[in-house]
Every structure is written in structure tokens, then in C-alpha cells.
C-alpha positions as CSV (number, residue, x, y, z in Angstrom):
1,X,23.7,-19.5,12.5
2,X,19.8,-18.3,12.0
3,X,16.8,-20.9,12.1
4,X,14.1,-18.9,10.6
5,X,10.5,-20.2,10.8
6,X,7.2,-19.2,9.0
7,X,4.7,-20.0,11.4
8,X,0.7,-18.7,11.4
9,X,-1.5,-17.4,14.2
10,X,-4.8,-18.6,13.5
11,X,-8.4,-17.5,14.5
12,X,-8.1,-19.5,18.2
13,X,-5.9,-17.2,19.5
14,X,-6.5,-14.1,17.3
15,X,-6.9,-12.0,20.3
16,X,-4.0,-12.5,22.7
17,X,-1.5,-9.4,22.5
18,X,1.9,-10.0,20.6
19,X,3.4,-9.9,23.6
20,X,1.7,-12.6,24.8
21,X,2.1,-14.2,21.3
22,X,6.2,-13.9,21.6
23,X,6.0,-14.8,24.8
24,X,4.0,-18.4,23.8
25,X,6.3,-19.1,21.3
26,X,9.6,-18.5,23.5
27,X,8.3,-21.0,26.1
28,X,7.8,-23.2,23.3
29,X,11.4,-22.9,21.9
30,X,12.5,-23.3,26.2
31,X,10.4,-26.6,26.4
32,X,11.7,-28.1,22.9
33,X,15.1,-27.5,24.3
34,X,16.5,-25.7,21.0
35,X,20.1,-24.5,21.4
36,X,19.8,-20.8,21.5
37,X,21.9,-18.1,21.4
38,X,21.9,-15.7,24.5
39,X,22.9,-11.9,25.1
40,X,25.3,-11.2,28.1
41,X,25.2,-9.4,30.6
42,X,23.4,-9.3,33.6
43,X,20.1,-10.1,32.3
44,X,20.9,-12.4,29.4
45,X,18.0,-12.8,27.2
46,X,16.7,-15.2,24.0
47,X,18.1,-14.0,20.8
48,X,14.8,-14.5,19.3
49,X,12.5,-12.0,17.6
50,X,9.6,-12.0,15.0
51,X,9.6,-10.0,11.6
52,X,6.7,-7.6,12.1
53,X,4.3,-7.2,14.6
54,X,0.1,-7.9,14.3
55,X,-2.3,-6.2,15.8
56,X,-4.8,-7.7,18.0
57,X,-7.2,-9.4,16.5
58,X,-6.0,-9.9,12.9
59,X,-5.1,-13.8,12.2
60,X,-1.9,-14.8,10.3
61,X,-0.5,-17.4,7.6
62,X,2.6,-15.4,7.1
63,X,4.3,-15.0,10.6
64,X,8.1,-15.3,10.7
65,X,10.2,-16.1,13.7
66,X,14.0,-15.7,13.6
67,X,15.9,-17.1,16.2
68,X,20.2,-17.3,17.1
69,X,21.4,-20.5,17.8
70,X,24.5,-21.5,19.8
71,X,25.3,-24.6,17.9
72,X,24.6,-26.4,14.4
73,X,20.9,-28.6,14.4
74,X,19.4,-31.2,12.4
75,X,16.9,-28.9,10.9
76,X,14.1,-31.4,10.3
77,X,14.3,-33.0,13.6
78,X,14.6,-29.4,15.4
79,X,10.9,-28.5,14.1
80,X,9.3,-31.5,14.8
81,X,10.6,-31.0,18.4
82,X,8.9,-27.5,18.3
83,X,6.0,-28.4,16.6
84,X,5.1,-30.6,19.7
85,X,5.4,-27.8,22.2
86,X,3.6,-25.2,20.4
87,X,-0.4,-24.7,21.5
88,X,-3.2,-24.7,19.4
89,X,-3.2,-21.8,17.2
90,X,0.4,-21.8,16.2
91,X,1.7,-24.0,13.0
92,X,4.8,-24.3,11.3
93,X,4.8,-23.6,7.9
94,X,8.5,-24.0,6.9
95,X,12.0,-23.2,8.2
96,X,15.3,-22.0,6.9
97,X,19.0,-21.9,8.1
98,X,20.8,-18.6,7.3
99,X,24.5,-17.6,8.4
100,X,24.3,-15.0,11.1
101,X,25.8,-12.2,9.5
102,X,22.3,-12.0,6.9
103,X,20.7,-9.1,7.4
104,X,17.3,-9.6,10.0
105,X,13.9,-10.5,8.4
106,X,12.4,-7.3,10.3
107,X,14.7,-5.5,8.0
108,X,14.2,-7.3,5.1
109,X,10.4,-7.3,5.5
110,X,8.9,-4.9,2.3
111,X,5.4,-5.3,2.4
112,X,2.3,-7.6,3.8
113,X,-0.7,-9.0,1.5
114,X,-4.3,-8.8,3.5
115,X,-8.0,-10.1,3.2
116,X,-10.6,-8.8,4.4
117,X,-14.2,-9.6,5.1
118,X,-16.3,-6.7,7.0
119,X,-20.1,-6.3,6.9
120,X,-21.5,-3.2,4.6
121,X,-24.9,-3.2,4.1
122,X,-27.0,-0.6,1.5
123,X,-24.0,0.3,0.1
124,X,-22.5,0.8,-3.3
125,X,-19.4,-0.9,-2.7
126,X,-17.5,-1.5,-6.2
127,X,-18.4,2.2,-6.9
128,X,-16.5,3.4,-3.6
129,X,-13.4,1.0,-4.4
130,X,-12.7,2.4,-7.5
131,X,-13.3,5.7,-6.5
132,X,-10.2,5.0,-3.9
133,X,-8.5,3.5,-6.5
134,X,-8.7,6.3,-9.0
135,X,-8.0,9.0,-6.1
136,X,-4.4,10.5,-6.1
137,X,-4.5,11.2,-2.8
138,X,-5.7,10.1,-0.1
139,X,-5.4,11.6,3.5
140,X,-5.4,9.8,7.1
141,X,-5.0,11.6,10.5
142,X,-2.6,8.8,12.0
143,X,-3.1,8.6,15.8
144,X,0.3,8.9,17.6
145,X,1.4,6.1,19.7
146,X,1.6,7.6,23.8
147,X,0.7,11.1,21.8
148,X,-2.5,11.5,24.1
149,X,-4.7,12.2,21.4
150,X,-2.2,13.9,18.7
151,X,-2.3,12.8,15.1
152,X,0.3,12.9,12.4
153,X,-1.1,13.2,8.4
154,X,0.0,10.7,6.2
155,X,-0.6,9.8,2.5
156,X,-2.4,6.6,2.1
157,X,-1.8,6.1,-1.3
158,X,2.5,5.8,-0.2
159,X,1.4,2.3,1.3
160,X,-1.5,1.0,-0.4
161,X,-2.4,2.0,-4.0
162,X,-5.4,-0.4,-5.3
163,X,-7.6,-2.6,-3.5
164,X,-9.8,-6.0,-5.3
165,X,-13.4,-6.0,-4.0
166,X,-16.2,-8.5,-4.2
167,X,-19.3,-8.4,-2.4
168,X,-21.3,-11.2,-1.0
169,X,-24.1,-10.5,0.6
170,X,-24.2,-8.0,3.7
171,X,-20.3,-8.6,3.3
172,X,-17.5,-6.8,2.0
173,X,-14.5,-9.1,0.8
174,X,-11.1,-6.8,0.3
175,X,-7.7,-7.7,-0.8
176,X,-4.7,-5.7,-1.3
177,X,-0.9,-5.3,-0.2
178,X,0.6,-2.2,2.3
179,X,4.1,-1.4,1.7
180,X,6.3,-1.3,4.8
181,X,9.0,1.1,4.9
182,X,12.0,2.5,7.2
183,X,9.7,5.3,7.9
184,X,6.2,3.4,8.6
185,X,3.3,1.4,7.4
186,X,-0.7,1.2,7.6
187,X,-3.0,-1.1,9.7
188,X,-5.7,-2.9,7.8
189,X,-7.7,-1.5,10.6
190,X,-6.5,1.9,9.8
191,X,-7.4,1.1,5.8
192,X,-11.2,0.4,7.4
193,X,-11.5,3.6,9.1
194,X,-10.6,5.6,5.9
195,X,-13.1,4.0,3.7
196,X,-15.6,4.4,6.4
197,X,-14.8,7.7,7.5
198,X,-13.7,9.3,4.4
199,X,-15.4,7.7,1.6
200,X,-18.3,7.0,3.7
201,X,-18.2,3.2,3.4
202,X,-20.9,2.4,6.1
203,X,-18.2,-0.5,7.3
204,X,-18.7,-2.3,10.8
205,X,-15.2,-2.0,11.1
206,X,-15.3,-3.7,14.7
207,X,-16.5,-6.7,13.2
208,X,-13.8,-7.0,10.3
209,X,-12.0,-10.3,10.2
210,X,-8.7,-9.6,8.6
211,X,-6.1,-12.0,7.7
212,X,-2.2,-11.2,6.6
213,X,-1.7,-14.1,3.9
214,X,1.6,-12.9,3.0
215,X,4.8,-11.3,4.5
216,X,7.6,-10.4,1.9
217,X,10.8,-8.7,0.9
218,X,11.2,-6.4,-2.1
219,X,13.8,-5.8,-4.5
220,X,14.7,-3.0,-6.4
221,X,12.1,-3.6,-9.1
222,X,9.4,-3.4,-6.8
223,X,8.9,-7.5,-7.3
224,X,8.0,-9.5,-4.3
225,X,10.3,-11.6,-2.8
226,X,9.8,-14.5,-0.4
227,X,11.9,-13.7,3.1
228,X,12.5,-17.6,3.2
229,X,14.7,-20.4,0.9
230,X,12.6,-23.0,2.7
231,X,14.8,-26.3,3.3
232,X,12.0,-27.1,5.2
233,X,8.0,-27.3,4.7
234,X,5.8,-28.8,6.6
């Protein structure tokens, strides 16, 4: 049996590493005593893993933790047991139980919805959006990770098509969705650097407070698909 969890990562702890994020929530799961499933071998380790990974820096209300369990759990009692032993910053959204055998939510994981709020100053901002919008293509050298300095080109527009834009003063407010596929995705960080870079978007990209609001599946039809049947909400 799966427990699967939709938890957040919210602005106190925006900047740890997700290493140090996984690592918070599997002392969390170790001090709520939850029944988990362990590898063997000599070095048996949690069967625990989340379904995509966030960058450092970028907050979250769509994180989703999937864990193996060696033995059946009152679902409703299990999370309030976690709840107690997670640290500020980390809150359960809602849980499900899936059979084993279902196929991992890293897998199943299609696409992520984003909001954005950067500052851009003296800028024509709408005008720039829907000239992305309208572009066919759109181009981005891709730094490769342990590369030392090598890029790899790769099409924008194959991850995120259209972007909603409202301006508010000195700030820029963005939202869209970026596809994730077998083969990749984008950063909204990444998104930042090609409107400032190559549709020169005076952005103060460092400053950008980005947000995931949504982690999903997709079918076949391109629709959106929740990853969890909650059973549980909080």
C-alpha cells in the first residue's frame, strides 16, 4: 500500500535545498512513527520519495510525497500524527491510499501551474507577453547540469505555450503552466531569463517570487488531471 500526501513548502523555508527539504520531511515521518516500507540490503533505506523536485527558492502549494508502507493505517489518524512533527513551513493539504502496484506520482506527474511576481520597471510589459505568445518559436541555450559551462538548445514553446500578464505597479504578475515530459521540462527561473534576455524584458529576475500552485497528471486529451483521489483533506 501507498500513502500519498499533498503537502506545500511555504515562503519560511523557501530557501533550504530539496535535499534538505526531503530530508525534513523523512525525520518527520521517523518521529510520527509511520509504518514504512524499507529496501534490503545492506543499507536499507525509506521507501519514500516526492513527485518532482523545486528549485531553491520557489515556494509550493502543490508538493506531493509518496511513501511505502509495511502495514494497513487509519488514514486520518496517520496525518494528524505527521502533522504534529512537521516544522513550520510544511502543511498537509490532503492524503490518499493507493495499492502498490499504481504507477509512481513522479511518473504520473504531466505538468506544473506557476505565479509569478518579478519587478519590471519602464517597460511595456503586455506588449512583450503577447509578442511571446504569438512567437512560433522560441529558443533557450539550457545550461547542462555538471557540463562545465555547455548548453543544450531547446524549444520553449514544447513546454510553455501562453503566459497571463497583469501589471501592478513596478511589478510584473505571470501565470502559466510548463509541461513535464519523459524527456525534460523548464524552470520558471529559466522562463525569466528568456523574457529578459531574449525579448529584452528588463526583469530583476533575482528578486522574482515564484510559486507552483499546481502539480498534475495528463491524459490523453491534454486535460489536467489531479495526481490525488483525496480521502483525506485537511
Amino acid at each position: 500500500m501507498k500513502l500519498r500526501i499533498k503537502i506545500t513548502k511555504d515562503a519560511g523555508i523557501r530557501f533550504i535545498s530539496h535535499l534538505e527539504y526531503v530530508r525534513t520531511i523523512e525525520r518527520a515521518i521517523r518521529r510520527a512513527k509511520l509504518p514504512v516500507a524499507y529496501s534490503e540490503g545492506f543499507n536499507p533505506h525509506m521507501k519514500f520519495s516526492l513527485a518532482s523536485a523545486l528549485g531553491v527558492g520557489v515556494t509550493s502549494e502543490a508538493e506531493f510525497v509518496e511513501i511505502e508502507l509495511a502495514e494497513e493505517i487509519n488514514l486520518p489518524a496517520t496525518m494528524l500524527k505527521l502533522a504534529v512533527n512537521l516544522p513550520t513551513g510544511i502543511r498537509i493539504l490532503a492524503a490518499d491510499l493507493a495499492d502498490t502496484k499504481t504507477d509512481k506520482l513522479m511518473a504520473q506527474a504531466g505538468g506544473a501551474d506557476y505565479r509569478v511576481v518579478v519587478p519590471c520597471k519602464d517597460c511595456d510589459c503586455q506588449a512583450i507577453v503577447e509578442h511571446f505568445n504569438g512567437a512560433e518559436s522560441v529558443l533557450f541555450q539550457k545550461p547542462i547540469p555538471k557540463g562545465r559551462g555547455k548548453t543544450k538548445e531547446i524549444e520553449v514553446k514544447n513546454f510553455i505555450d501562453h503566459l497571463e500578464a497583469e501589471c501592478s505597479g513596478d511589478d510584473l504578475q505571470l501565470a502559466f503552466s510548463c509541461k513535464i515530459t519523459p524527456t525534460g521540462s523548464m524552470k520558471a527561473t529559466e522562463l525569466l531569463l528568456v523574457l529578459r534576455d531574449s525579448f529584452e524584458m528588463p526583469l530583476v529576475v533575482e528578486k522574482a517570487d515564484i510559486l507552483r500552485t499546481d502539480l498534475y497528471a495528463v491524459d490523453k486529451e491534454g486535460k489536467k488531471q489531479p495526481l490525488l483521489k483525496p480521502e483525506y483533506i485537511a
